[in-house]
N, C-alpha and C positions, 0 to 999 in steps of 0.2 A: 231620745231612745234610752231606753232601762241598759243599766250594763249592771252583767253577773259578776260577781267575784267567787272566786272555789279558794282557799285561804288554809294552808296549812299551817297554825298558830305554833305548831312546837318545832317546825325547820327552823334547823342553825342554833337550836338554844332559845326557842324564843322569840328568836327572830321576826318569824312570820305573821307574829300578833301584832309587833313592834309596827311592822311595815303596814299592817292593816288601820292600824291604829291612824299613820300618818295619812293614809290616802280617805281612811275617812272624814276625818278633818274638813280633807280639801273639797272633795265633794259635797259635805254639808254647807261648807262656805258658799259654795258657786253653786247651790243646788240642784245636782245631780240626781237623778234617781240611778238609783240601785238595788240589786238583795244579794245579800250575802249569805254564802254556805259555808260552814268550814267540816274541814277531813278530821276523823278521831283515830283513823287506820287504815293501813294499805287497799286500796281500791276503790276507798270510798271517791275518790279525787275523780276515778272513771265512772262512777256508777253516778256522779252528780253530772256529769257532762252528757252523759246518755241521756238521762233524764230532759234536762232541760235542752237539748235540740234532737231528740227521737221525731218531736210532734212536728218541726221546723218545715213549711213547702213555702219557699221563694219568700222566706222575710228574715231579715239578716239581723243577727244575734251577737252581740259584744260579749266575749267571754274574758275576761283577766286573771290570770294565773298567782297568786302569792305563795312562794316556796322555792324549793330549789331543782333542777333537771328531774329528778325523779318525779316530782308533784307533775310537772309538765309534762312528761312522757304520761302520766295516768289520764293527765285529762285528753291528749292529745289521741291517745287509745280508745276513749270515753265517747271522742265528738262522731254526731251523725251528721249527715248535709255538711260537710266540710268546707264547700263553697260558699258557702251563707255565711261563714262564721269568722271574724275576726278579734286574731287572741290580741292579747298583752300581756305579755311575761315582766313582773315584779320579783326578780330575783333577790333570794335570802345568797346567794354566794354569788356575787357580781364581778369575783376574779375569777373564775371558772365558768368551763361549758359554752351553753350559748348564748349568758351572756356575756362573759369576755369576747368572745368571738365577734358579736352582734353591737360591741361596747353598748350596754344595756345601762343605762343610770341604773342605781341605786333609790334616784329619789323619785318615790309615785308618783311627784305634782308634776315632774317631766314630762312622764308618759299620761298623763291623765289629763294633760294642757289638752293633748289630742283631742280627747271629748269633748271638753268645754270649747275648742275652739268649732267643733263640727266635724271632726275627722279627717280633713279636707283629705284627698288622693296623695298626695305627699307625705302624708306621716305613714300611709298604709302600703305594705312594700307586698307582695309575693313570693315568699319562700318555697327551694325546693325541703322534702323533707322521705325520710326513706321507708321502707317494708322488711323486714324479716319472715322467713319463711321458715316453718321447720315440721318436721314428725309428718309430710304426705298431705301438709295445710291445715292439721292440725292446730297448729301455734301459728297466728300472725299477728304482729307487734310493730306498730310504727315505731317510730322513732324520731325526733326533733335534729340530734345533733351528732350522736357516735353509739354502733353497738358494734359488740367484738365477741371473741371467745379465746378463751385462755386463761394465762395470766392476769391480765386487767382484768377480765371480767370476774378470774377469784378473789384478786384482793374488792371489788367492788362486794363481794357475797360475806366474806370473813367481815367489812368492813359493819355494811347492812348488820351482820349479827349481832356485831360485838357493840355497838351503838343501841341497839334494843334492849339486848341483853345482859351486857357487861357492868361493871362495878361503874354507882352513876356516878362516882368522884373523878372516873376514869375515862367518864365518854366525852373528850375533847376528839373531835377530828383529823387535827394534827396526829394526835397520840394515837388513835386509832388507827391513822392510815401506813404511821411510821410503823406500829407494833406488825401489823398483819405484813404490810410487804416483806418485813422477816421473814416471818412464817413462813409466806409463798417461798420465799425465795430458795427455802432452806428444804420444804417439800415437792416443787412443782418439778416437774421432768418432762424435756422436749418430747415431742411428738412428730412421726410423720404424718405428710398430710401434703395436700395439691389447694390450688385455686386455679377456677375457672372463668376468664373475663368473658362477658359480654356472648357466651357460648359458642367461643371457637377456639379462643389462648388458651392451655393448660399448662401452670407454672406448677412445678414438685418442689418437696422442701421436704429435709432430713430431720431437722433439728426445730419445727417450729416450737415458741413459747408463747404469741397472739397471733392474732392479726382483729387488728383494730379496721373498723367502717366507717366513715365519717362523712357526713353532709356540712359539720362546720367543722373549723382545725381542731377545736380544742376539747378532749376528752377532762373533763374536770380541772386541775391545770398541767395537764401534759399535751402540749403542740404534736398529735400522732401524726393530725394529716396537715400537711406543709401546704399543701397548694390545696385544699379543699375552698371551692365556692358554692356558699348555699344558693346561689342562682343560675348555676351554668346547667340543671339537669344533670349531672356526674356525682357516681362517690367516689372518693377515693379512697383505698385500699392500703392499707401499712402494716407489711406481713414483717415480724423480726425473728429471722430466723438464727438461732444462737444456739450453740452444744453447750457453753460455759454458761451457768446463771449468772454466778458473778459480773458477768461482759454484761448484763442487763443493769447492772446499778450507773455504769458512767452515763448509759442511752438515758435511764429515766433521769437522770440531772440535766441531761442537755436540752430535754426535749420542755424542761420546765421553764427554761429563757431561749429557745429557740427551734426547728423543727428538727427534722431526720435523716435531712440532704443530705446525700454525700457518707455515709454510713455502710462499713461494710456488710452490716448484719443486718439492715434495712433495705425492704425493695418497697416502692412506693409505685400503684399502679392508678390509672384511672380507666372508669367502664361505666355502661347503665344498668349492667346486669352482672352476678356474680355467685359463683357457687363454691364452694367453702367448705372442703373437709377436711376432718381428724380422722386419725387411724382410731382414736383412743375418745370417748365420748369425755368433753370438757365443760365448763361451766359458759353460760351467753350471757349477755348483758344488754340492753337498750338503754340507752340514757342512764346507766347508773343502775337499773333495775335488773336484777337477776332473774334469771327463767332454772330450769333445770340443766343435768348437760345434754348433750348434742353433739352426734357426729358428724351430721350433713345439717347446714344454711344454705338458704338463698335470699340474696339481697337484692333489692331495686330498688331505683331510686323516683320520686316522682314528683317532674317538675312544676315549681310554682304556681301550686295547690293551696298552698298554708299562709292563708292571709293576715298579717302578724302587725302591729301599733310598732311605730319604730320611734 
């Protein structure tokens, strides 16, 4: 069976060509069929995944992902016949997201033994993976691993820009992510706002600054959702509500080598359903990807749909 590749060459620096480079190798050695697309710009990642399973009735399609959560989330938005379809995520940042979460190697001939070896049922797992809702269903956005609104999801938007946009001597990740969290830190101001579990709990909050979604624990590398399992059907929910910005920098240290247990400015909830307001319209994010803001979300979560190479 043909397997696609969708290949975003300039994730990570470069990265993505890097990695494509290695797993074509391996596939020419063990002669593999394949074809290859790569992305030059935002959406292209979902407009190729359209593409190639729109036409899909009852015959299953190998998609493999090269890039990092964002590339994922476009193709994952991208795919038609969902069921038919089983990804492999090649991640460019393999301590963050899902695949830290998912512990994803690094190296394609791992994941790609899968094919050569025939797929068997054992490499190929069922993942839950979530929905965002916004503007009356307007906007609907899956998502793979965590969306939010707030905070996280501005420094995710400042960061997006200033990577695109900024001085290229400048666009290291690190530096970008340290520069912009300033920024937030020093602009952003709490909001009131409520969450609604599962459409009966109505929790209030004075002072929120996110509240982070998560299907798996790790939002890039911050642990938001402690106990999140991409296989139980649930998200879980990690609202931090804080008056002090400051009180947010020990959170985001902690949360970098451990999760948010036990936290007084942390409430950590779990539900299937969830509705999610600001007083104050903020920035949303899915997997890293920014949308506009928003004052009313709804999340669901849906389970073990997304048939994924493990």
């Amino acid at each position: 069976m043909k397997c696609y590749f969708i290949v975003n060459p300039n994730s990570r620096g470069g990265k993505g060509l890097r990695l494509w480079n290695r797993a074509r190798a391996y596939m020419t050695k063990r002669g593999i069929e394949y074809e290859i697309f790569f992305t030059d710009a935002p959406g292209d990642a979902a407009f190729i995944a359209k593409t190639l399973t729109e036409a899909v009735q009852d015959e299953p399609v190998r998609v493999f992902v090269i890039g990092d959560d964002g590339t994922l989330n476009e193709v994952l938005n991208g795919l038609k016949h969902l069921s038919e379809v089983t990804l492999g995520f090649i991640s460019t940042a393999p301590v963050e997201g899902c695949a830290r979460s998912l512990h994803l190697s690094a190296n394609p001939g791992k994941l790609l033994k899968a094919v050569s070896t025939g797929g068997s049922p054992a490499r190929i797992e069922a993942m839950d993976y979530g929905v965002l809702t916004c503007e009356n269903g307007e906007i609907i956005r899956r998502f793979a691993g965590s969306s939010g609104i707030g905070f996280d999801a501005a420094i995710n938007g400042r960061m997006n820009r200033f990577l695109n946009e900024g001085p290229r001597f400048l666009r290291s990740r690190r530096i970008a992510a340290f520069r912009e969290c300033l920024k937030e830190l020093v602009t952003s101001r709490p909001v009131r706002g409520y969450v609604i579990l599962d459409g009966e709990r109505r929790v209030e909050f004075n002072n929120l600054m996110f509240v982070s979604v998560h299907i798996h624990p790790y939002e890039r590398s911050f642990r938001f959702g402690s106990y999140a399992d991409p296989k139980d059907g649930m998200l879980e929910i990690c609202v931090v509500n804080c008056r002090n910005r400051l009180r947010l920098i020990p959170l985001l240290l902690r949360s970098r080598f451990r999760g948010l247990t036990d936290c007084s400015r942390v409430r950590l909830f779990q539900c299937r359903e969830a509705h999610v307001h600001f007083d104050r319209p903020c920035i949303v994010h899915t997997d890293g990807e920014t949308i506009r803001s928003q004052t009313d979300l709804e999340f669901r979560c849906v389970r073990q749909q997304l048939n994924l190479f493990r």
